[in-house]
C-alpha positions as CSV (number, residue, x, y, z in Angstrom):
1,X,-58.7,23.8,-45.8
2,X,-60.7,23.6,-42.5
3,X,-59.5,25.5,-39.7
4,X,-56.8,23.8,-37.2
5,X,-59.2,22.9,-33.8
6,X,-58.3,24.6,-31.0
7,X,-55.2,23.3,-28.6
8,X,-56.3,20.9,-26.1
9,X,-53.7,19.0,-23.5
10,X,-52.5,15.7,-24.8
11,X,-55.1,13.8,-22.9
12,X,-58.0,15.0,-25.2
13,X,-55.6,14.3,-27.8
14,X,-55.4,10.8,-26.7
15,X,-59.2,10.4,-25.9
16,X,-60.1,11.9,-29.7
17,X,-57.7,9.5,-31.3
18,X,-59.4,6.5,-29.4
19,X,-62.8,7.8,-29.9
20,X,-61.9,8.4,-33.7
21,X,-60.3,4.3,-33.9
22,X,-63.0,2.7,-32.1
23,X,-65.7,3.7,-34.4
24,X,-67.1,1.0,-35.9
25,X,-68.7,2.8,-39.2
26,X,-66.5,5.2,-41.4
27,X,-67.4,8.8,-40.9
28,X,-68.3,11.3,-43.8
29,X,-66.5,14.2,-41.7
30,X,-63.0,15.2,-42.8
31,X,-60.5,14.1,-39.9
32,X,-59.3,16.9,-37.5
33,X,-55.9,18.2,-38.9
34,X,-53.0,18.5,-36.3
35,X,-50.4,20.8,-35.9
36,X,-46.5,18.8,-35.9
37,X,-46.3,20.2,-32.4
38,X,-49.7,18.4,-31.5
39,X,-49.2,15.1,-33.4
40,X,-45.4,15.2,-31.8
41,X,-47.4,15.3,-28.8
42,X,-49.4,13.0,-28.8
43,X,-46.9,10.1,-30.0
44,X,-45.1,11.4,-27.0
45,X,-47.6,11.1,-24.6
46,X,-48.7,7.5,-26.3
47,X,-45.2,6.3,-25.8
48,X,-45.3,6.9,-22.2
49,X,-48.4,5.3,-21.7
50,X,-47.4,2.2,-23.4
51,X,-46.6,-0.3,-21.0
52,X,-43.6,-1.6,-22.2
53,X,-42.0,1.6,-24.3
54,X,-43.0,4.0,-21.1
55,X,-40.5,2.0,-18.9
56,X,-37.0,1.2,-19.5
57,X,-36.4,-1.2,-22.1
58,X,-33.1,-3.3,-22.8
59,X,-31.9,-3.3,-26.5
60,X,-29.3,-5.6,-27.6
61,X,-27.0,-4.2,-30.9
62,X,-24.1,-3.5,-32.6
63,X,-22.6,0.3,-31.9
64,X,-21.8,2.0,-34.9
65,X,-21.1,6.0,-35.7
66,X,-19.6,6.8,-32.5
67,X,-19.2,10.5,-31.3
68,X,-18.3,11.9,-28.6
69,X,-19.3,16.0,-28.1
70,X,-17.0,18.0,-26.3
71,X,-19.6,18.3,-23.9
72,X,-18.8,14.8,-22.9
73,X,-22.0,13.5,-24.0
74,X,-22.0,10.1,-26.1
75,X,-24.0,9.7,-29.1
76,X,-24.1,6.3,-31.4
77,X,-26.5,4.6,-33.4
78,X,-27.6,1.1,-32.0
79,X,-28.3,-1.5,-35.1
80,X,-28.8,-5.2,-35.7
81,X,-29.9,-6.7,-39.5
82,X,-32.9,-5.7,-40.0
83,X,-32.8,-1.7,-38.0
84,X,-31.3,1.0,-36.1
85,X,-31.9,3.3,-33.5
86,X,-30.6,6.5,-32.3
87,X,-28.9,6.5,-28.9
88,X,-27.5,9.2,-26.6
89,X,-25.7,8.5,-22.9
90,X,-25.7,12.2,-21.4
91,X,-22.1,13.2,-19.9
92,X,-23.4,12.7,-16.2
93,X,-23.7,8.6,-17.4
94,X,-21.0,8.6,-19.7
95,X,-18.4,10.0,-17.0
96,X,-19.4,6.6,-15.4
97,X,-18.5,4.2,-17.6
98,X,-15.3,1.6,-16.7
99,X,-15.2,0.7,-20.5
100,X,-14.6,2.0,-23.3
101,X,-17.4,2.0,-25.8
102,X,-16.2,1.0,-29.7
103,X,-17.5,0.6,-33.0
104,X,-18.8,-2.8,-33.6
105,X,-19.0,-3.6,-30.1
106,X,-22.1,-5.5,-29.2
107,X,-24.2,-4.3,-26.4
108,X,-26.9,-4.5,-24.1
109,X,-28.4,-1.0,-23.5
110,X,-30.8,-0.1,-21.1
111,X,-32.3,3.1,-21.0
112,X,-35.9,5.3,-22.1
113,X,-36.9,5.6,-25.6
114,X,-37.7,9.2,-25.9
115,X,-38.8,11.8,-28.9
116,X,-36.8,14.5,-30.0
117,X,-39.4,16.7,-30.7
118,X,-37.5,19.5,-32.6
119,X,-36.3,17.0,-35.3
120,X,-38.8,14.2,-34.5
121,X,-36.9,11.8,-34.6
122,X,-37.0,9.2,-31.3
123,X,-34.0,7.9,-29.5
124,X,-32.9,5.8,-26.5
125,X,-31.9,7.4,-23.4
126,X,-29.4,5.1,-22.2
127,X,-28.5,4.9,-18.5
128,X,-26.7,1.6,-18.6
129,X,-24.8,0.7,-21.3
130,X,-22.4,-3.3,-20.6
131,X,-20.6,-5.6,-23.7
132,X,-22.2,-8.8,-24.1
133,X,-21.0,-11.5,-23.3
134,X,-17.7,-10.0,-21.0
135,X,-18.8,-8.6,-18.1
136,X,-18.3,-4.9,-17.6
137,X,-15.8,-5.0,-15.0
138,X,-13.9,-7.7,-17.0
139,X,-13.7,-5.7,-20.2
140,X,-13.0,-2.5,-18.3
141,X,-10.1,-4.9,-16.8
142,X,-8.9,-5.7,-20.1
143,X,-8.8,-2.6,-22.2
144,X,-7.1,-1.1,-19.2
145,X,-4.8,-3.4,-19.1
146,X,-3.7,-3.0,-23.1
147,X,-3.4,0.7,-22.6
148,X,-0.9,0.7,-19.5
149,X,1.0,-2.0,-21.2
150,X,1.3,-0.4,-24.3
151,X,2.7,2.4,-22.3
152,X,5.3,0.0,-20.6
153,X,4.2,0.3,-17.3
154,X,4.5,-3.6,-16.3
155,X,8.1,-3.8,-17.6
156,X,10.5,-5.2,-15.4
157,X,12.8,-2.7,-15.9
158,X,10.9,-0.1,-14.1
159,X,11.2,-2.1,-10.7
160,X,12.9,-0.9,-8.0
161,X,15.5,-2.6,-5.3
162,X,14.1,-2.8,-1.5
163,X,16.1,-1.4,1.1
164,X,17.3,-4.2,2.7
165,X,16.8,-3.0,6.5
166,X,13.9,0.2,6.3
167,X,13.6,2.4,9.5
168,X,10.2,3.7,8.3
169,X,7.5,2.5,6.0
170,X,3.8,3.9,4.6
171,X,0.9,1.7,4.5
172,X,-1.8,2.2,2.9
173,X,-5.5,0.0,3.9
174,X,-8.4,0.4,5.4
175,X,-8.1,1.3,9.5
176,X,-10.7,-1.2,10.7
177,X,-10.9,-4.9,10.3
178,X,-7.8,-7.7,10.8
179,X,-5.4,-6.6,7.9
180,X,-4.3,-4.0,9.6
181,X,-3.5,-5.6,12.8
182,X,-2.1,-8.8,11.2
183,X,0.5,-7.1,9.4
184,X,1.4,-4.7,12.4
185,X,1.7,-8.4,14.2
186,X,4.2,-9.4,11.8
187,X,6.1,-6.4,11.3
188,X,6.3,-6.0,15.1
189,X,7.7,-9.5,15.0
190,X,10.1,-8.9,12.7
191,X,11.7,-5.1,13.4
192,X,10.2,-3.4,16.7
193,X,12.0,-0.8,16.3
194,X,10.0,0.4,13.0
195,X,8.5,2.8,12.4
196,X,5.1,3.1,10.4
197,X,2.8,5.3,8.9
198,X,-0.7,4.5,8.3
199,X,-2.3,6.4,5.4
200,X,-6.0,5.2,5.8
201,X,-8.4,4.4,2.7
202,X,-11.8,3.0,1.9
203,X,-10.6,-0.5,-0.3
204,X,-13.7,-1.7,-1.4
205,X,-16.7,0.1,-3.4
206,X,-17.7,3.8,-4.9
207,X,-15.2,6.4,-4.3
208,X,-12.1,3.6,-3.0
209,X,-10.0,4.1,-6.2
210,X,-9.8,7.6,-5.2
211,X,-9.1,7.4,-1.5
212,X,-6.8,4.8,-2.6
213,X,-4.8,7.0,-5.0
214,X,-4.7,10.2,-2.6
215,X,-3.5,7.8,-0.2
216,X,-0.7,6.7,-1.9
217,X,0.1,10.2,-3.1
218,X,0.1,11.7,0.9
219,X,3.1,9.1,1.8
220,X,5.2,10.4,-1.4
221,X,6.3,13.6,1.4
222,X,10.0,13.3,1.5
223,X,9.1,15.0,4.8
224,X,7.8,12.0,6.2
225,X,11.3,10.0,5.6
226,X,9.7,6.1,4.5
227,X,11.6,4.1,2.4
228,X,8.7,2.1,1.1
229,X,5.1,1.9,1.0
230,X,2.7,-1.2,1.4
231,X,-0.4,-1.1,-0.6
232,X,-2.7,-3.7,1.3
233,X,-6.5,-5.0,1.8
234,X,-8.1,-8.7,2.6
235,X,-9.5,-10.8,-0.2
236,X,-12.8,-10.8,-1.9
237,X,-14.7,-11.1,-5.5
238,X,-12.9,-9.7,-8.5
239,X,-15.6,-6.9,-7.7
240,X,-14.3,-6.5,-4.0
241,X,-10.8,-6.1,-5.7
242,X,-11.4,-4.2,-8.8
243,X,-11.0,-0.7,-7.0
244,X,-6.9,-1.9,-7.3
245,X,-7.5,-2.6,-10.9
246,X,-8.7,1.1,-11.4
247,X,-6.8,3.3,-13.6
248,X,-6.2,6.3,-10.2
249,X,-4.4,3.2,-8.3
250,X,-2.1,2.1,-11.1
251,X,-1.0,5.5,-12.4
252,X,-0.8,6.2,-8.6
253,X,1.9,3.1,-8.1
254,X,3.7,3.8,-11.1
255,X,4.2,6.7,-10.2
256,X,5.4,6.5,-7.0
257,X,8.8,8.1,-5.7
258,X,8.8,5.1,-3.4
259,X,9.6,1.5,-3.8
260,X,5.8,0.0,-3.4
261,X,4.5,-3.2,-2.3
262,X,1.0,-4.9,-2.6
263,X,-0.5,-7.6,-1.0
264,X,-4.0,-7.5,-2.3
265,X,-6.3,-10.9,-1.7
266,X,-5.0,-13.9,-1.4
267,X,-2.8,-16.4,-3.6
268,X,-5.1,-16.6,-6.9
269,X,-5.7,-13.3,-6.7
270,X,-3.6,-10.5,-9.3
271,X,-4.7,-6.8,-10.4
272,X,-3.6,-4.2,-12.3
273,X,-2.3,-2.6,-9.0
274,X,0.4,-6.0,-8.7
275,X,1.3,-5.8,-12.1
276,X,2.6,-2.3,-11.6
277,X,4.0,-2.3,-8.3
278,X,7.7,-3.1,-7.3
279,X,7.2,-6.2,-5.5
280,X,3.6,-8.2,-5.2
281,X,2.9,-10.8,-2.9
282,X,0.6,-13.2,-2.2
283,X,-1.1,-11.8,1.1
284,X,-0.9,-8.5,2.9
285,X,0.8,-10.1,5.7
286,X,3.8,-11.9,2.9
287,X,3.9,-8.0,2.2
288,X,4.4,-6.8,5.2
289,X,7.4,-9.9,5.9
290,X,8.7,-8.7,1.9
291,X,9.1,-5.1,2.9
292,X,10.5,-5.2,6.9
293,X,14.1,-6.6,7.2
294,X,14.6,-8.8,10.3
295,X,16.1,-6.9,13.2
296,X,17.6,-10.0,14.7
297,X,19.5,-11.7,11.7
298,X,21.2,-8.1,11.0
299,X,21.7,-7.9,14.9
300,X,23.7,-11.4,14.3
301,X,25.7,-10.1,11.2
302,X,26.7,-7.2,12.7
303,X,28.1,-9.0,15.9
304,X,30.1,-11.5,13.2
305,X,31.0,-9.0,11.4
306,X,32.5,-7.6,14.5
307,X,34.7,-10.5,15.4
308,X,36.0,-10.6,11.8
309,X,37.2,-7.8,12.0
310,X,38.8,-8.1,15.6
311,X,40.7,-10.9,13.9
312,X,41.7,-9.6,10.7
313,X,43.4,-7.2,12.8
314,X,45.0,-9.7,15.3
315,X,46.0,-12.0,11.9
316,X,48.0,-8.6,10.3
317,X,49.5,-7.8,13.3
318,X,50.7,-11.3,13.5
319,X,52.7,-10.7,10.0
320,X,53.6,-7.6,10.0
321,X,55.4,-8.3,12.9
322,X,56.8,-11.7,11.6
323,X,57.6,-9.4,7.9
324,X,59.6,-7.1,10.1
325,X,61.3,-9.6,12.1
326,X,62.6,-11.3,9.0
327,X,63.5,-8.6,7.3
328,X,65.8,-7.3,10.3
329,X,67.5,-11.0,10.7
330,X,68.1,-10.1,6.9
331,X,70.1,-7.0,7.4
332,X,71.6,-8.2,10.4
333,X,72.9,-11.4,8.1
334,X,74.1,-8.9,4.7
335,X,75.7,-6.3,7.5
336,X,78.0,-9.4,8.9
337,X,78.4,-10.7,5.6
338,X,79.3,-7.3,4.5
339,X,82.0,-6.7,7.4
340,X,83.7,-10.0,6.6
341,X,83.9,-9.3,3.0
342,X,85.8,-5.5,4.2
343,X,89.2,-6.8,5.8
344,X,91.1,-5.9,2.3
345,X,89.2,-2.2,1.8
346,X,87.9,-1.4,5.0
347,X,86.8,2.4,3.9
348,X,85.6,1.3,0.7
349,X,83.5,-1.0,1.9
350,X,82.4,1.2,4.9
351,X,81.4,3.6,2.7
352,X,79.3,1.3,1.1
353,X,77.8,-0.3,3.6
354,X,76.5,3.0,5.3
355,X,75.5,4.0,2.0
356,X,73.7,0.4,1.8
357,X,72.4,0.5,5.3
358,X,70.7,4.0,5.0
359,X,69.2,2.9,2.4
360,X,67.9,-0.1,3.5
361,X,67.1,1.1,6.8
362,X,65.1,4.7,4.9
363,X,63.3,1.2,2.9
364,X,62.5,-0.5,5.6
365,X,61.7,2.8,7.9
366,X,58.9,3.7,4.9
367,X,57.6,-0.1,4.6
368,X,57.2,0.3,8.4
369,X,55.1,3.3,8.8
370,X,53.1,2.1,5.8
371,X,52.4,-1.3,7.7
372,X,51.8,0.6,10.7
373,X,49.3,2.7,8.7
374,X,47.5,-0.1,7.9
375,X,47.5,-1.6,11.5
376,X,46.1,1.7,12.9
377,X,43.7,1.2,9.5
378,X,42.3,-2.1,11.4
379,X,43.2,-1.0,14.9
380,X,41.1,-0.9,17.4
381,X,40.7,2.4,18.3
382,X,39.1,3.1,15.4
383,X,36.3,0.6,16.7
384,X,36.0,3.5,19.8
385,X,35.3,6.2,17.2
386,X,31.6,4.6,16.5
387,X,30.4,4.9,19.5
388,X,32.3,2.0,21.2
389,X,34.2,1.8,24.8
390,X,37.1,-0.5,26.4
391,X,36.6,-1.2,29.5
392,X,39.8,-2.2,31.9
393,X,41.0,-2.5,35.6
394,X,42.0,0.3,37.2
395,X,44.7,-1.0,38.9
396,X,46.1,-3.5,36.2
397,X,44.7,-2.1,33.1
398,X,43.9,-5.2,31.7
399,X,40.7,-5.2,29.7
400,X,37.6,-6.5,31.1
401,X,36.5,-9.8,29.0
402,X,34.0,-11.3,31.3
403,X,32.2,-10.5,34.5
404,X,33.9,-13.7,36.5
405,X,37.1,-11.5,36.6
406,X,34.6,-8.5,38.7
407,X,33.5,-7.9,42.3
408,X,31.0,-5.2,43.2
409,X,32.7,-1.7,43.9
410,X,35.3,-2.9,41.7
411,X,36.5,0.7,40.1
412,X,37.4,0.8,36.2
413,X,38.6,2.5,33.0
414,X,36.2,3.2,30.4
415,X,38.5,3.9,27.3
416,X,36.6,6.6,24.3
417,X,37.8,7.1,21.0
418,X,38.6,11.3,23.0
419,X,39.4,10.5,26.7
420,X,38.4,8.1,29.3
421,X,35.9,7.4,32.1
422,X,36.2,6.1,35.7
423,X,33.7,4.0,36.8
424,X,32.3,1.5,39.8
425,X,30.6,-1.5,39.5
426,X,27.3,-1.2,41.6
427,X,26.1,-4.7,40.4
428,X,26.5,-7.6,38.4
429,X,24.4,-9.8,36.2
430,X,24.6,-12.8,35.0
């Protein structure tokens, strides 16, 4: 066997395999015998000169033996009728991906198509890998969506109740643009008096599902006192939007110590990140009115509520004392009836009727103080013990109804629940 020719780089390989092809007569000399290293080599560097195979190439297929190293890299075998290839996504690429790859699904791969030279066998490096026909995003969307509800996360019974009239609230959206200030319009509108906490995030491209989920997470402080959290951002493309369709956001919302809701986009417009939530509405600013109870109507209830009670108590006042003026006309009327009845056996029926009368009068002395229980139970005074005062003359101690019955310097009584104040009218106002 002839010697193996020295090593030369792979661009005198190249130039000897052209010169030996492009001869037009056969030659009598044996051909040049290549080591597997060299000829492995060679095809390599031929590849990468080809124009088409030394770019990436797209190659659509069906994925079949699917493995996944616990590296994290990706290997599958990409086939169609009539062949197969080989193909790898590194764990860099693969840590990437918003779907899920399966067997059978059909694909679009892009990526380099590269030797292995220890095996030499060759293989596509893929670097993009999407579903045909679906969109990406849309499958992503979907298989997400199977998994979470398999796991019951959109079931109705995991909703919460809203507190009725919060004090203090999250929010969670992006510190620049309109949203922010349109729902701060409308909840200043609403309740002045509450409080919010902003809890900034990016809401729209790399890295936002992330921001978005820490953001969420930093309000769940019992520290911080909220009551609820609004998950918020303007509308957009499904792509603007599908950082709230993100598996960080949803798992972030479910679970959530908090009541949340989300007014993501506008009307048409429903993630992942509704499905989940507490309450979802149709806009940021329908979020902000769902979560922030009116100030004003409760203002209204409580002064009604007020005046019911102010008459309840006048109204059992009003019987009682009517229940205990019948029921002394009563005794009064069995005490004659008695007397009249005791001509024939006047110590008898003495007897009797103090026996009677004490215990009537022991009846009635009990029903009494448990009426007058009762009264004190809707008195009044017990109005002063939360905080309220009656005010009254000083001189007649009539209490003060309106300000026509005033004069400046006018000197009253301020009545508290625990002792009273004196005080002087240094103005009046209509």
């Amino acid at each position: 066997m002839p010697a193996l020719p020295p090593p030369i780089n792979q661009l005198n390989l190249l130039d000897s395999l052209n010169q030996q092809t492009s001869e037009a007569e056969p030659s009598n000399k044996e051909p040049a015998i290549f080591s597997v290293s060299q000829l492995t080599n060679l095809l390599g560097s031929a590849w990468k000169m080809h124009p088409t195979l030394g770019n990436k190439v797209l190659v659509e297929g069906e994925i079949s033996n699917l493995k996944k190293s616990a590296r994290g890299h990706v290997y599958f075998t990409l086939k169609d009728e009539g062949a197969s290839i080989s193909g790898v996504l590194w764990a860099s690429t693969a840590s990437k991906l918003k779907i899920s790859l399966e067997e059978g699904m059909a694909v679009i791969a892009t990526g380099l198509v590269e030797i292995y030279a220890p095996s030499g066998n060759y293989s596509l490096v893929v670097s993009k890998i999407e579903p045909v026909g679906l969109g990406a995003l849309q499958l992503a969307y979907q298989q997400l969506k199977e998994k979470l509800d398999a796991e019951g996360l959109f079931e109705a019974s995991r909703k919460r109740a809203l507190s009725l009239f919060p004090f203090k609230i999250g929010l969670v959206t992006s510190s620049t643009g309109s949203v922010l200030h349109d729902m701060m319009r409308v909840i200043q509108a609403k309740n002045p008096a509450l409080t919010v906490v902003l809890s900034p995030a990016k809401v729209q491209g790399a890295g936002a599902s992330a921001e978005i989920a820490q953001a969420i997470e930093s309000l769940q402080n019992p520290a911080l006192g909220l009551e609820v959290i609004i998950v918020a951002r303007g509308g957009g493309s499904f792509e603007d939007l599908f950082c709230f369709s993100e598996e960080a956001v949803v798992r972030a919302i479910a679970t959530s110590r908090l009541p949340i809701v989300t007014g993501i986009g506008h009307e048409p417009d429903f993630g992942l990140a509704d499905a989940v939530a507490d309450y979802s509405a149709q806009t940021p600013t329908a979020a902000a009115d769902m979560a922030v109870g009116n100030w004003f109507d409760w203002q209204h209830t409580l002064t009604q509520t007020v005046s019911w009670l102010a008459e309840t108590v006048e109204r059992a006042v009003g019987l009682a004392t009517q229940d205990v003026d019948w029921k002394t006309a009563q005794l009064q009327e069995g005490l004659q009836h008695q007397t009249l009845q005791a001509e024939q056996a006047l110590t008898q029926l003495a007897n009797t009727l103090e026996r009677d009368a004490l215990q009537n009068l022991t009846w009635a002395e009990q029903r009494f103080q448990q009426q007058v229980a009762e009264l004190e139970a809707f008195s009044p005074l017990q109005v002063l013990n939360r905080g309220y005062a009656v005010l009254e003359t000083l001189q007649t101690h009539h209490p003060v109804k309106t300000i026509q019955s005033l004069r400046v310097n006018d000197q009253l009584k301020a009545r508290l629940a625990e002792g009273a104040l004196l005080l002087r009218v240094e103005d009046i106002l209509p």
